[in-house]
N, C-alpha and C positions, 0 to 999 in steps of 0.2 A: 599602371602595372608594368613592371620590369622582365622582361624575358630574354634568355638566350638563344641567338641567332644559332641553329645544329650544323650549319655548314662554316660560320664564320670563329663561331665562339665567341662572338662580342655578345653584350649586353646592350639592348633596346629599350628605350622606354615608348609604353604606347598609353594615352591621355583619356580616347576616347574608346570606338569599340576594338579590343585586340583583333589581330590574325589566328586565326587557329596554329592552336596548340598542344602539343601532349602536356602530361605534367608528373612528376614522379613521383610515389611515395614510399617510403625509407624510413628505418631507424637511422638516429647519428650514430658513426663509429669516434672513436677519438682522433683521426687526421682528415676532417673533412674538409672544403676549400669554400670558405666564405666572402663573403662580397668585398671585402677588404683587400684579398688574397687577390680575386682577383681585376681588385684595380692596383697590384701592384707588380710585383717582379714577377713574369709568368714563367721564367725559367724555375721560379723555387716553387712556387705553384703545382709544375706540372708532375713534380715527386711527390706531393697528397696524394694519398690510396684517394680522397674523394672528386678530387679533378680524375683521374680515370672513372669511377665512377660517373661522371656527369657524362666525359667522351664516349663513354658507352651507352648510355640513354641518347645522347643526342643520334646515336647513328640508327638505334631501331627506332629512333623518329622520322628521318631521313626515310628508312624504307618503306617507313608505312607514310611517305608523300607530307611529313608534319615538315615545315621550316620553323619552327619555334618549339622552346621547350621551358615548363617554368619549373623552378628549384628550390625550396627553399634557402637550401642553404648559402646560394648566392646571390638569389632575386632580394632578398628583405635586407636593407642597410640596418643592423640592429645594434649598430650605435646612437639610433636616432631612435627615442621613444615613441614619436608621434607617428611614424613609420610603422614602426611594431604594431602601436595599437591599430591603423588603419589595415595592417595586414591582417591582422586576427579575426578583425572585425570580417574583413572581406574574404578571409581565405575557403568558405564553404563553397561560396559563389564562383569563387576560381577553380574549384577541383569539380562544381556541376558544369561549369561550361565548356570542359576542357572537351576536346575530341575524344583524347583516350587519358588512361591513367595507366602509368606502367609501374608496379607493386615488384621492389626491388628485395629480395631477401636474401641478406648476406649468411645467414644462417641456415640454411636449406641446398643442401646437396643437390646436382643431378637425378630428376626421379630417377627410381632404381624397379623398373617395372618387374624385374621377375626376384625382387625382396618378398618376403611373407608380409611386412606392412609396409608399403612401397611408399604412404605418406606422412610416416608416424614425425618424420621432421619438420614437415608442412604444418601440420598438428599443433608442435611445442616450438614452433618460430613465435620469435619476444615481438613481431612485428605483429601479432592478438592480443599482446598483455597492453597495449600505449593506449594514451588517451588521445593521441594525435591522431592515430589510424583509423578511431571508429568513423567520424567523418570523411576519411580520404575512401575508407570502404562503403558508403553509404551514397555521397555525393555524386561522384561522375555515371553518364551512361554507360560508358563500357569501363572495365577493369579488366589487366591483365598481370596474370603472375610470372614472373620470374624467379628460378633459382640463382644463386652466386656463381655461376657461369654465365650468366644469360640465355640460358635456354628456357626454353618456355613450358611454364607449368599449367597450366591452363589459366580458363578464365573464371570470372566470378560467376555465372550460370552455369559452368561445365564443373565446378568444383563446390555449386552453391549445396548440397547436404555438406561435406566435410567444411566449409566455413559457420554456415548455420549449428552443428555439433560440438564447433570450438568453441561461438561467440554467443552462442544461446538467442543468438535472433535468428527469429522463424523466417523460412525460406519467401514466405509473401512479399516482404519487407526487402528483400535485397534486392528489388529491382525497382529501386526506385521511390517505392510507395512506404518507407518510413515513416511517412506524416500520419498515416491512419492510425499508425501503432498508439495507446494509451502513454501522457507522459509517465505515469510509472513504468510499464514497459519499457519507454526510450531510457529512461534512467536507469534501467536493471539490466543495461548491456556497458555501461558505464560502472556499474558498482566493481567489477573485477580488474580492473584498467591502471595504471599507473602512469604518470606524468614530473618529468622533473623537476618542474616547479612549482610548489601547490597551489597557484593560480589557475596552473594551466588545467587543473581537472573540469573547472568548471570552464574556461574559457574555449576550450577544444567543444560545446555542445552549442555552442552559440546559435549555428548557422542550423543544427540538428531542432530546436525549440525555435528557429524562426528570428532572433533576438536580437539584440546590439546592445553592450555592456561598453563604459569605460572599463579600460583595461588600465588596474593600478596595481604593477606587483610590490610584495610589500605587506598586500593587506592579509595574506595568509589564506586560511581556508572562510576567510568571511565572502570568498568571492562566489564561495560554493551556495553562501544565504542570497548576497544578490542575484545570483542567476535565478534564485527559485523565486526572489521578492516580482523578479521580470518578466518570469513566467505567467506569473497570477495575474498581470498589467491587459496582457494577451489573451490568457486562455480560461476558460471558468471550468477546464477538467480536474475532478476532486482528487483523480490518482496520484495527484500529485502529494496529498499527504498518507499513501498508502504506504508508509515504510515502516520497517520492526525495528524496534529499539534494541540495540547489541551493546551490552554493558564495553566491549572493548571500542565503539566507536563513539559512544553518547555518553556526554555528562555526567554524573548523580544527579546533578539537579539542574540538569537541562527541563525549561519550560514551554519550548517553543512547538506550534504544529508543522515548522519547518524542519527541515532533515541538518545536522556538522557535519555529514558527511553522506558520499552519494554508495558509502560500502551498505547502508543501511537499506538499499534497493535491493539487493542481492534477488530478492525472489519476491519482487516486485513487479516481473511479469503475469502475473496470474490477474491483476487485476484490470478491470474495464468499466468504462464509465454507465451510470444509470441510467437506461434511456430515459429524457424526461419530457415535458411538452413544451418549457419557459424554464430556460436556465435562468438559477439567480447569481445577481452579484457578488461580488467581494472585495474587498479593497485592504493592501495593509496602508495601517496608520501609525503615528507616534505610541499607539498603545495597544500595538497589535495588530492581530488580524480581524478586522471588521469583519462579522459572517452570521445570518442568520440561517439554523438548523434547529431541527426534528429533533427531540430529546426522548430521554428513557430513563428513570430514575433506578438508579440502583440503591441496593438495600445493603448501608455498611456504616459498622459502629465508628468508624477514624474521619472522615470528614465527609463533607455532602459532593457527591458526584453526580456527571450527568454523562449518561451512554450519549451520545450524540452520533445520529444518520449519514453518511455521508451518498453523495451520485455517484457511487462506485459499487462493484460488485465481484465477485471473486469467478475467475474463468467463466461459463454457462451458467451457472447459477441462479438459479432465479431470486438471491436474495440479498439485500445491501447489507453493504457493510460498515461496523460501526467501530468510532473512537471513543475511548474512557478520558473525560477531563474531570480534574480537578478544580471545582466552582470555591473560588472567593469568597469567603465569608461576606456576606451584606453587599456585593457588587456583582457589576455582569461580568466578570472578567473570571477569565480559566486558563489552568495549563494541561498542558498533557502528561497522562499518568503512563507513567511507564509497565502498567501491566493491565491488560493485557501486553505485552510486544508490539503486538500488528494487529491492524484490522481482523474484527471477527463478523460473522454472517449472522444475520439477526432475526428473527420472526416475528411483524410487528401483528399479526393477524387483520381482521377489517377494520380497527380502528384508527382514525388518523391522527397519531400525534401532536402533543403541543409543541409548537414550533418558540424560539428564544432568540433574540439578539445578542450577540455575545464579543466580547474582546479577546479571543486567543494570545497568550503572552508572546512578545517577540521575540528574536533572537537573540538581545540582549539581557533579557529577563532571566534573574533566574529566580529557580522556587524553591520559597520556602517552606512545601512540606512534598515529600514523596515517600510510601507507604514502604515499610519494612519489606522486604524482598526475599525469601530465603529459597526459592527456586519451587515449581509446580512438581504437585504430583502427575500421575499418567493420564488421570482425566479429571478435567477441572468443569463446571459449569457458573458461568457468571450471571448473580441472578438480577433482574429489572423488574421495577412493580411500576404499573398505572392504575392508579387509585381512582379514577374518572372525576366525577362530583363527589365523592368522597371527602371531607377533609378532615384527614387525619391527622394527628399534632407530629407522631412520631413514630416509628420502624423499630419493632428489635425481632430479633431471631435467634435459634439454638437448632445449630450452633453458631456462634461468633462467627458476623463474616467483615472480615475486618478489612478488606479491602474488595468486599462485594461476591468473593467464590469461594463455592463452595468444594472441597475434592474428596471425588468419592472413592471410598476405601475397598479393598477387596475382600469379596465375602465369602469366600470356596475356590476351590486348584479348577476348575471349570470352566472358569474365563470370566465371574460375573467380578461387577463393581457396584455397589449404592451406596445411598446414603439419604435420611430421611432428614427434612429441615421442617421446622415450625416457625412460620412467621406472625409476630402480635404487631398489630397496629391500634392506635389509644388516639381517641380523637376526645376536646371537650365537651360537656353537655349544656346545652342551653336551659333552662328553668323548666319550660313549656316541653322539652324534648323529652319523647316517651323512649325514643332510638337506645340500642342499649350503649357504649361507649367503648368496647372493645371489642375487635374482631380475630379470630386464629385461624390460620390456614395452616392445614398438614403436608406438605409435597415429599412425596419419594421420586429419586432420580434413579436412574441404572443404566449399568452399560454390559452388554453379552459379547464378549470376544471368541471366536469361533473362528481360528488361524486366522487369515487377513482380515475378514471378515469383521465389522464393527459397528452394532446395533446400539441407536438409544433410544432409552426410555424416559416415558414423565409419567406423572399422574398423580391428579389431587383427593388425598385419602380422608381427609375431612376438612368442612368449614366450620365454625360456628361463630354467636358472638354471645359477650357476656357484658355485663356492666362493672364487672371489673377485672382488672389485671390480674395473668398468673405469673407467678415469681417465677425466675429464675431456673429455681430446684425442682417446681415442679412442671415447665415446659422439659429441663432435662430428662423427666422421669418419664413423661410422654414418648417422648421421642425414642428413649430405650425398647420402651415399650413395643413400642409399632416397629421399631425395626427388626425387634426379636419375633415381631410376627411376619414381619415381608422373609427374615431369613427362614423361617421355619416353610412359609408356603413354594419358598424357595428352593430347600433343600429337598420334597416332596416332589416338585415338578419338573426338577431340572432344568426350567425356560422361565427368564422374565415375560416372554408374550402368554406362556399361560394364566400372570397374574393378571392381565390386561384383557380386555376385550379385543377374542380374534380379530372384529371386523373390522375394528375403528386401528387410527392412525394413531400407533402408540407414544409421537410425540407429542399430542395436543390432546388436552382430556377436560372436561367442562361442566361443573356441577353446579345447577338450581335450588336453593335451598327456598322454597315458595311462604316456610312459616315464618322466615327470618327476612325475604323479600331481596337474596345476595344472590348473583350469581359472579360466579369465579368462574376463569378461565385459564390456563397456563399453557405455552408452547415452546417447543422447542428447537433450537437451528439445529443444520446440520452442524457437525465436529468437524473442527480443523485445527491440523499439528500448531502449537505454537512454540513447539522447542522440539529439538531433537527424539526427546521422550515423554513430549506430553502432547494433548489437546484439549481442546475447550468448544461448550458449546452454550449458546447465550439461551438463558429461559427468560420469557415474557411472561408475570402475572398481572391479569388484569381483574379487578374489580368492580361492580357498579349497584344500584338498590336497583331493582325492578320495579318499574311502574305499570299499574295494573289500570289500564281507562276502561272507563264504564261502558261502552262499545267499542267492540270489534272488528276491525275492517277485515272481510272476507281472504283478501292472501297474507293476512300477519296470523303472528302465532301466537296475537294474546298478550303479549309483554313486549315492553321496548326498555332500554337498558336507560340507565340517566346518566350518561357518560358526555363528554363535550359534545361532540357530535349527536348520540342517542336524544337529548334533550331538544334539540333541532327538529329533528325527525319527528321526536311526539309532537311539538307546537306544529308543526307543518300541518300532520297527520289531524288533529282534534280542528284544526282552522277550514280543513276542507269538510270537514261533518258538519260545521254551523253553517 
């Protein structure tokens, strides 16, 4: 480590552990004084605006008892790349070990205590737009600011709400304790940031995620996939694929569950990881991201997808949240669909999911299909079905959901939205099978806007099944049907909850049908913005036959479901009766 002597102005090198030191951090201006500079003629040297600059740091080094000061701009020889790279690698560690850090900003006036916003220039100092400063503000135990005089603005606890209001990290975090933050979080104080060489976006988080990267510029923004391939090597937090796809920063036919860019964090702080008991694995490989998850089948006519689980979850919430891929014809391998955007909040109710092995395509993959896009309506619902033991050959609904949502339309100046879907499911029949071969489920959705205020609804308006399929025309005609009757009881009552059962929870609603031996289930997440002017809220329908045993254990209620699990539960249950 190379340091400047604050009384001598020579350059030191020290091998082992340094002497304390302060250390500065700074935007470059265009006449800074670099290591070159000053191993050469200090007479031309000392006309840099940034040789005064350093004279000046070294002397409130001097009074705060520091003999050392370290600089970038003249500690790092950066005509030498192996230099570079071991500086980058090491430079987090040099700004946490430092005594103090003294935050130089040439763009910030003298406060002006009796102005009406006395720190509006502190505020829009270019030294919160860099990607180099988030670590110099995170790292050291003490930080102190200065204005372009050198007088002293305060400190990082004395000024932490207006830093925490600029940089969107919460005031917890600046003292020190970053590491707790979710790497989505640490990434969504990175998303606004800018850095001059597009290496350096990724390379300035190094020491921030714990890491060590070859440093190769050159490679572009591929540095920004290494860093997150090195992340996963470390850490098994899911936040780390919690980011929204933004057509300005992502491919068309981007495949990867990695992020091109870290602008795609932006409002990546909300999410936090799922508490669990036994984190699992994951590894990327030549074909991906190696990763087994929890799946959710969505219902949609363009290709086969899978909702998939992730250990994450959005602010308090009590409910995970999940990714749409796009599943392979005939293989385990998937890419990520670009809609939803981001992570949505899912309601898997008590059933435990089938869990899948899967290939997530990598960063240089790309895909070749991604679902027509023409932007959501105000509120959207993405539907998922779990068929249990069910097997059903094949999915269709009316209306068309062609990339699995459905958007409901407004039906009065009032504030309501619905929309009624009908889903057929057609399974084969075996010889011997009496079962009839087709099932229909009726679902009306609704949403009550009441000023900010924003209610939804579910609810399953009939099951049946038949032994054969209805066409087309006449599921269309159904569905008219019943919607002209949800508007009518509508227009009568002026409240979606008067259609619904006051007492029950109008997102989850669960019908038995005992002649047909079905019960259906449907649930609903809570809604979350997924653009500007829309949201989305994920429905779970679940299926299963009811199994009726010939005795009754005293705290069942008579039926157990045949579902993965359910099937368990009966063999368990009938094993303790013999």
């Amino acid at each position: 480590m190379r340091l400047i002597h604050t009384k001598t102005f020579q350059l030191e090198e020290f091998y082992g552990q340094p002497p304390e030191y302060a250390i500065l951090s700074h935007t470059w201006g265009p006449d800074e004084a670099t290591y070159q500079d000053w191993q050469g003629n200090l007479e031309l040297m000392k006309l840099k605006k940034g040789h005064q600059k350093i004279r000046r740091v070294c002397e409130q080094a001097r009074k705060d008892g520091l003999m050392y000061l370290w600089c970038d701009t003249n500690c790092i020889d950066k005509s030498s790349s192996s230099e570079v790279s071991e500086a980058l690698n090491a430079m987090f560690s040099w700004y946490k070990n430092a005594s103090v850090c003294y935050v130089y900003l040439s763009d910030v006036s003298p406060i002006d205590t009796g102005a009406f916003d006395p720190m509006v220039q502190f505020r829009q100092s270019r030294w919160f737009t860099r990607g180099w400063t988030l670590p110099e503000l995170l790292a050291p135990t003490s930080v102190v600011f200065f204005a372009n005089d050198w007088t002293t603005i305060g400190t990082r606890q004395t000024l932490a709400n207006t830093i925490s209001f600029v940089t969107k990290i919460d005031q917890q975090y600046l003292d020190c304790t970053f590491y707790k933050a979710s790497i989505g979080e640490r990434m969504s104080w990175l998303s606004k940031r800018e850095t001059e060489r597009v290496e350096d976006i990724a390379y300035c988080m190094l020491g921030i995620f714990d890491i060590n990267m070859q440093i190769v510029y050159g490679e572009g923004m591929r540095a920004f996939i290494r860093l997150q391939e090195e992340i996963i090597r470390v850490s098994n937090d899911q936040t780390l694929f919690c980011w929204a796809w933004d057509e300005r920063y992502v491919p068309h036919d981007w495949a990867s569950i990695l992020s091109p860019s870290p602008k795609t964090f932006v409002d990546s702080s909300i999410y936090t990881e799922w508490p669990v008991h036994e984190a699992k694995t994951y590894t990327m490989t030549n074909a991906g991201l190696s990763i087994r998850l929890p799946i959710m089948n969505t219902i949609t006519e363009s290709v086969e997808q899978w909702l998939v689980l992730l250990n994450a979850r959005r602010d308090s919430e009590n409910q995970q949240v999940a990714l749409l891929l796009n599943r392979l014809p005939g293989k385990d391998r998937c890419t990520r669909n670009r809609t939803p955007p981001c992570p949505v909040p899912v309601l898997t109710g008590s059933t435990k999911l089938r869990e899948e092995n899967m290939f997530i395509a990598g960063s240089r993959e790309r895909a070749s299909y991604q679902p027509d896009f023409h932007g959501y309506g105000s509120y959207e619902v993405l539907v998922t079905l779990d068929s249990g033991a069910i097997p059903y050959d094949s999915i269709t609904s009316c209306p068309r959901l062609e990339s699995g949502t459905i958007s409901l339309q407004s039906w009065d100046q009032a504030g309501h939205y619905g929309r009624v879907l009908a889903i057929q499911g057609m399974q084969s029949i075996k010889k011997n099978e009496k079962r009839a071969s087709v099932f229909i489920a009726t679902l009306v959705f609704g949403i009550e806007v009441i000023g900010s205020k924003i209610e939804w609804f579910c609810k399953i308006r009939g099951i049946q099944e038949s032994s054969s399929a209805f066409s087309n025309s006449t599921l269309e005609e159904a569905v008219y049907e019943e919607e002209q009757d949800i508007r009518s009881q509508l227009a009568r009552t002026g409240h979606w909850r008067a259609i619904f059962d006051q007492e029950k929870d109008t997102t989850s609603d669960t019908v038995r049908k005992h002649e047909i031996d079905l019960l259906t289930s449907v649930s609903l997440s809570s809604g979350v913005r997924i653009s500007a002017s829309s949201m989305m809220a994920v429905a779970h329908l679940q299926l299963a036959h009811i199994v009726k045993p010939a005795e009754v254990a005293p705290w069942d209620d008579g039926h157990k479901f045949r579902t993965a699990d359910g099937a368990k539960d009966l063999s368990r249950w009938l094993s303790a009766l013999e």
